[in-house]
Backbone as numpy.savetxt, mean C-alpha at the origin, in Angstrom:
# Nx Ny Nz CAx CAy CAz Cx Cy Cz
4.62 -29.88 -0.43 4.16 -28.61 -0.93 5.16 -27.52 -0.60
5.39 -27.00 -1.76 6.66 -25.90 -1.25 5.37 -24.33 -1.60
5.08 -23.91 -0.47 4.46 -22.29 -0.40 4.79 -21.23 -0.31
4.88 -20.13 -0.85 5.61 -19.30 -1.02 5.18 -18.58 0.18
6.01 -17.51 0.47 5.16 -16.18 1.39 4.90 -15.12 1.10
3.95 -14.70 0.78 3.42 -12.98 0.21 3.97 -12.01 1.19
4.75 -11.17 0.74 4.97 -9.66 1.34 3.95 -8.91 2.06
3.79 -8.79 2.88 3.00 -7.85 3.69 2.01 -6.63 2.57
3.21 -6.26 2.37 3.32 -4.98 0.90 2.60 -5.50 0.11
2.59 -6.40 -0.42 2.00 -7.21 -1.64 0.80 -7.15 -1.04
0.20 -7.68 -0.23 -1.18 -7.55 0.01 -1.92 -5.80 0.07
-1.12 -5.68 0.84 -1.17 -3.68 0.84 -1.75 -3.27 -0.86
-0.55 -3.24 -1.93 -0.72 -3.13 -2.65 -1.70 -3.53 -3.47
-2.12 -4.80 -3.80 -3.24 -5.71 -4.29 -4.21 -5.06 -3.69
-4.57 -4.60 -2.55 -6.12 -4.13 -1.97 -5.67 -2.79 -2.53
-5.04 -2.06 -2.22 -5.07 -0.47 -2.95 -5.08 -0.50 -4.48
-4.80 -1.84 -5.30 -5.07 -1.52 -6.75 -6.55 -2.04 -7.04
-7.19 -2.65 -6.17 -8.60 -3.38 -6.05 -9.56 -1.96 -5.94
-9.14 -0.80 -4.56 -9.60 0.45 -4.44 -9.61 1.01 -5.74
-8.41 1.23 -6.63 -8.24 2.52 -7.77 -9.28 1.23 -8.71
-9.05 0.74 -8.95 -9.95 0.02 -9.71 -11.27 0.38 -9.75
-11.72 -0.07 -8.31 -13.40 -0.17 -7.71 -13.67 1.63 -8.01
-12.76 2.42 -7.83 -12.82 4.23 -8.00 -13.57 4.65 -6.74
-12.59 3.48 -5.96 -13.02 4.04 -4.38 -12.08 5.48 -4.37
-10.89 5.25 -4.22 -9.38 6.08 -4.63 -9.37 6.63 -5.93
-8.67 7.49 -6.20 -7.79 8.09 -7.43 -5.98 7.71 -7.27
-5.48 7.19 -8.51 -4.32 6.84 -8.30 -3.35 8.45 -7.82
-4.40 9.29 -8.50 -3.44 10.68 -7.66 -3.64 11.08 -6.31
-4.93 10.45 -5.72 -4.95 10.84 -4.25 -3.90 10.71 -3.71
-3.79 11.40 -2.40 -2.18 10.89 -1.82 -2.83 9.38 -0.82
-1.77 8.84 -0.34 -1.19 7.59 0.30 -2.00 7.96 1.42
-2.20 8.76 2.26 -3.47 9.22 3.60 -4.51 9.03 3.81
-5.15 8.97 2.15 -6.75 8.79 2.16 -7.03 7.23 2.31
-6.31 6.35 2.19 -6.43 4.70 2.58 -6.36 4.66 3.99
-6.21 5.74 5.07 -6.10 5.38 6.38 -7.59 5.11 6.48
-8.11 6.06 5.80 -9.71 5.96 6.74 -10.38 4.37 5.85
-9.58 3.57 5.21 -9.98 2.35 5.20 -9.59 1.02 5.92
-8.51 2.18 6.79 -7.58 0.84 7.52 -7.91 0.64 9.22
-8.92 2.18 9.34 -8.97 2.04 10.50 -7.92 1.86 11.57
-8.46 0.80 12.36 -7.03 0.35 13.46 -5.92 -0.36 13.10
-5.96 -0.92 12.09 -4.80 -1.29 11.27 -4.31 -0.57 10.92
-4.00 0.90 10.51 -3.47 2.09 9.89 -2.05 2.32 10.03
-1.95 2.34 11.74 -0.80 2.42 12.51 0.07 1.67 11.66
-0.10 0.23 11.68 0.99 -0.63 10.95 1.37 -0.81 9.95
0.08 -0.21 8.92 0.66 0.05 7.44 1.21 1.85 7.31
1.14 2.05 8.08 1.71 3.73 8.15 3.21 3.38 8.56
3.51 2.61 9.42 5.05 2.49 9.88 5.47 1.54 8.15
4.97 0.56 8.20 5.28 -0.19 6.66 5.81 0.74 5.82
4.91 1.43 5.37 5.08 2.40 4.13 6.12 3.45 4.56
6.16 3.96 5.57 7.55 5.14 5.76 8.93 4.14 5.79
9.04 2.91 6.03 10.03 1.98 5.99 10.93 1.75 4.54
9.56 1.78 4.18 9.94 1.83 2.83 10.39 3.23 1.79
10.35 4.24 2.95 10.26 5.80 2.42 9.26 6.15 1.81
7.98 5.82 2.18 6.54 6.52 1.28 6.55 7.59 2.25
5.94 8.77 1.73 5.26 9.66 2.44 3.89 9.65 2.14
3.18 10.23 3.70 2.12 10.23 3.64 0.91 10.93 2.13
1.97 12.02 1.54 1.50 12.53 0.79 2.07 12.19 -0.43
2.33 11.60 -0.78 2.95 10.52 -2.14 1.88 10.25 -2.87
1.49 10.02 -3.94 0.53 9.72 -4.88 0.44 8.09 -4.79
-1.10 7.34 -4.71 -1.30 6.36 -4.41 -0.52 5.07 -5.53
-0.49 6.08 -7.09 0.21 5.36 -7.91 1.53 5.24 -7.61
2.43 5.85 -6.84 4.04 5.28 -6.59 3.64 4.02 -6.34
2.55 3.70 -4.88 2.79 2.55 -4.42 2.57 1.37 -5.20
1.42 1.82 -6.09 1.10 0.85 -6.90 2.25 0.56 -8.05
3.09 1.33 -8.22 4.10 1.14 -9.57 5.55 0.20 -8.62
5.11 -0.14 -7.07 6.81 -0.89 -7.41 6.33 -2.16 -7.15
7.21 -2.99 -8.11 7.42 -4.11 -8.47 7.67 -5.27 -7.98
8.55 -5.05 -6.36 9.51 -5.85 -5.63 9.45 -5.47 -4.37
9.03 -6.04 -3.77 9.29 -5.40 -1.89 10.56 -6.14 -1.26
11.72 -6.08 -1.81 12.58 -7.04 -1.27 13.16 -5.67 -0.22
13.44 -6.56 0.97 14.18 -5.54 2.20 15.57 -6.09 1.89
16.32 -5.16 2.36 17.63 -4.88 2.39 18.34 -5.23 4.12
């Protein structure tokens, strides 16, 4: 069996397009309002996402519009 490995991000993403979907979120809310779903996990998707250069106040649709989480 050859298994791939999902991106961290990729999961991130997939649950935040599950949120705009469900109209828990607005794709214009900013990127902040998912903390209060992450709880104690927050911390680590907060360092994630500035890694990647998100700001906290970024519109939830950037995150959802990229394509590729490849690191450099």
């Amino acid at each position: 069996m050859n298994q791939q490995v999902i991106h961290p991000m990729v999961k991130l993403q997939r649950h935040v397009r599950s949120l705009v979907d469900s109209k828990i979120v607005k794709p214009n809310d900013s990127i902040w309002k998912i903390a209060f779903l992450y709880g104690d996990e927050w911390q680590f998707w907060k360092k994630e996402l500035q890694e990647f250069e998100f700001s906290m106040q970024d519109p939830i649709s950037e995150l959802l519009a990229v394509e590729a989480w490849d690191e450099e």
